[in-house]
MIMI-611932 format. One line per 10 residues: number of its first residue (from 1); their letters; for each residue x, y, z of N, C-alpha, C. Coordinates in pm, whole numbers, plus 50000, padded with zeros to 5 digits. Layout:
% MIMI-611932
NUM	a	X/Y/Z/X/Y/Z/X/Y/Z | ...
***
This chain:
% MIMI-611932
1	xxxxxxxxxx	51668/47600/49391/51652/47699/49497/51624/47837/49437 | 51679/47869/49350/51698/47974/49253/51503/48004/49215 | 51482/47946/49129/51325/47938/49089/51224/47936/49214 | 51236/47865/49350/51179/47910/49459/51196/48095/49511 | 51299/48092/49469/51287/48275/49536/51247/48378/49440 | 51286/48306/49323/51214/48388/49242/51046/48392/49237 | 51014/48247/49242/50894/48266/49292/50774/48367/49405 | 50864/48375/49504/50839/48432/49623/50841/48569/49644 | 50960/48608/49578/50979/48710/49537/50826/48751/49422 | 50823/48714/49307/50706/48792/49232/50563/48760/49286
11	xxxxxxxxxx	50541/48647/49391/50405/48635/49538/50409/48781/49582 | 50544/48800/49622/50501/48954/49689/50515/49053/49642 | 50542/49020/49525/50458/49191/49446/50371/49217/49436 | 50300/49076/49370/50115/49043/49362/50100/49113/49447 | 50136/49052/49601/50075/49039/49719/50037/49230/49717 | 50171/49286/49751/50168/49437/49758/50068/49516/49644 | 50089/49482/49507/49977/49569/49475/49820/49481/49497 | 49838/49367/49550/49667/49363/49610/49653/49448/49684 | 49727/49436/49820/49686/49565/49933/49673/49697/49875 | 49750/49705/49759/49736/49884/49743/49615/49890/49682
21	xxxxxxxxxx	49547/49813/49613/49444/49812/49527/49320/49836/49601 | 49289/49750/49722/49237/49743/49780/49172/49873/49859 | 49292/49919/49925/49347/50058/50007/49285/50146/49950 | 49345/50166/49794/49294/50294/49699/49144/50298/49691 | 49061/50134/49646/48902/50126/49608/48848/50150/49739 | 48867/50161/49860/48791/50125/49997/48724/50257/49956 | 48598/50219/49979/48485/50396/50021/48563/50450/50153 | 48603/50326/50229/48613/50415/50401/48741/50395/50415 | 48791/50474/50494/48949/50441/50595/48934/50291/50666 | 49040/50236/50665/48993/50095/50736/49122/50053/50833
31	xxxxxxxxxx	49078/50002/50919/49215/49931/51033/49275/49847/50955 | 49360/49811/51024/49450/49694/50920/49357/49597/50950 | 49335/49531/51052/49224/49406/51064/49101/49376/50992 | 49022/49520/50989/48961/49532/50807/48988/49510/50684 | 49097/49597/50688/49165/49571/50546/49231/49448/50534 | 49280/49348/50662/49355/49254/50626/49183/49129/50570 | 49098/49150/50650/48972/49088/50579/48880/49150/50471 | 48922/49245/50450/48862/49272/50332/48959/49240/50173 | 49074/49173/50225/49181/49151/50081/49095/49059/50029 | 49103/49018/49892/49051/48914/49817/49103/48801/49854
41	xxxxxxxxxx	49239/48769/49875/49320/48654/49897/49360/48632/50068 | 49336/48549/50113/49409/48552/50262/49589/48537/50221 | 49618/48639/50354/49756/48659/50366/49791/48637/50461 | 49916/48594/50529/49963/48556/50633/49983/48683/50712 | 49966/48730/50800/49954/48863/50887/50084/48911/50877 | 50218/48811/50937/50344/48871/50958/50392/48934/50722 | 50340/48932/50644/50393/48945/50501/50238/49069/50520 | 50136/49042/50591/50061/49201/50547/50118/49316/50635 | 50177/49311/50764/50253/49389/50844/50343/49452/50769 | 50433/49349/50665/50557/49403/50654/50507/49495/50503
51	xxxxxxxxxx	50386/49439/50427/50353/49547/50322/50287/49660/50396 | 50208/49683/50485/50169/49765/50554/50300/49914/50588 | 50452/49839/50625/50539/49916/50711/50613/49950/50543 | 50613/49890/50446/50668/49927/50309/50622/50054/50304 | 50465/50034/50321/50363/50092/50196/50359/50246/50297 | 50352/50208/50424/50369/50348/50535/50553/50457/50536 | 50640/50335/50487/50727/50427/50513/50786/50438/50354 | 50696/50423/50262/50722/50476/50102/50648/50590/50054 | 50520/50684/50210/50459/50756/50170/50367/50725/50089 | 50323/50617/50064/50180/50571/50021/50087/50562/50087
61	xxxxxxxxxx	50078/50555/50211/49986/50527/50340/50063/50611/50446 | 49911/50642/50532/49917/50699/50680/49875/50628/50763 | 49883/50621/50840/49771/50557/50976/49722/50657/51054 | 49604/50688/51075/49585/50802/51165/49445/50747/51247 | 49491/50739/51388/49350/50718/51452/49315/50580/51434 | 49388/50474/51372/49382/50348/51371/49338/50253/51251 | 49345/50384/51175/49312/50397/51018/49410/50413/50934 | 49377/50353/50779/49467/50338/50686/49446/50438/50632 | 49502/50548/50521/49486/50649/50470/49589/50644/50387 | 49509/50621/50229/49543/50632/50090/49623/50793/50059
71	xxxxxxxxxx	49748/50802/50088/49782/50926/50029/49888/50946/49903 | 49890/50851/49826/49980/50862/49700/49907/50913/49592 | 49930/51062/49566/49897/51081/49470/49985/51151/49348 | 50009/51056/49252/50179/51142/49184/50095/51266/49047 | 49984/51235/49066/49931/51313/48978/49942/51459/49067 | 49924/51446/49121/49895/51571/49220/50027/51637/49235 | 50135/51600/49265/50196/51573/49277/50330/51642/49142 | 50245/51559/49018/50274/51659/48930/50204/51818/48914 | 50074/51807/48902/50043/51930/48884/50041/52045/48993 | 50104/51979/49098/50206/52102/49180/50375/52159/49105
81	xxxxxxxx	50402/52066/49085/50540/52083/48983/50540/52174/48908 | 50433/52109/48822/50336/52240/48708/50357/52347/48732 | 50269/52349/48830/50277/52521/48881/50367/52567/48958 | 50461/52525/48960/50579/52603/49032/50559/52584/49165 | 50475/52503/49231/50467/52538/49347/50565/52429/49497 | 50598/52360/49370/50719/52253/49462/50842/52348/49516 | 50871/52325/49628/51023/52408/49684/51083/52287/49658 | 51213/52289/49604/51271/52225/49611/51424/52249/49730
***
């Protein structure tokens, strides 16, 4: 039982950085129904929902207007730091 969840468990890491991969290369903003057909691998909808609600409430993604929107950027992120310009 042990080796099954472990299994499952490292499926959905794959799984998650496919979607992010994906997300980041898109030229365009895309619906989830796009993006869920534009993944390389088919995924079961209820496991792309729940990377979808990860990936939205970890501040990696927006949805705006019915669109996905790539906003992780830690580089950026740093070179605000850089410059002093983070309030902490």
């Amino acid at each position: 039982m042990k080796e099954k969840a472990i299994s499952l468990q490292y499926s959905t890491v794959d799984d998650i950085l496919i979607v992010e991969k994906t997300i980041r290369e898109s030229k365009d903003d895309l619906s989830k129904l796009e993006l869920l057909n534009a993944l390389p691998i088919k995924m079961n909808a209820r496991l792309f929902n729940i990377i979808i609600a990860y990936l939205k409430n970890s501040g990696k993604i927006i949805i705006e207007r019915g669109k996905i929107v790539w906003t992780w950027d830690p580089e950026g992120i740093k070179h605000i730091k850089n410059a002093g310009l983070l309030i902490k």
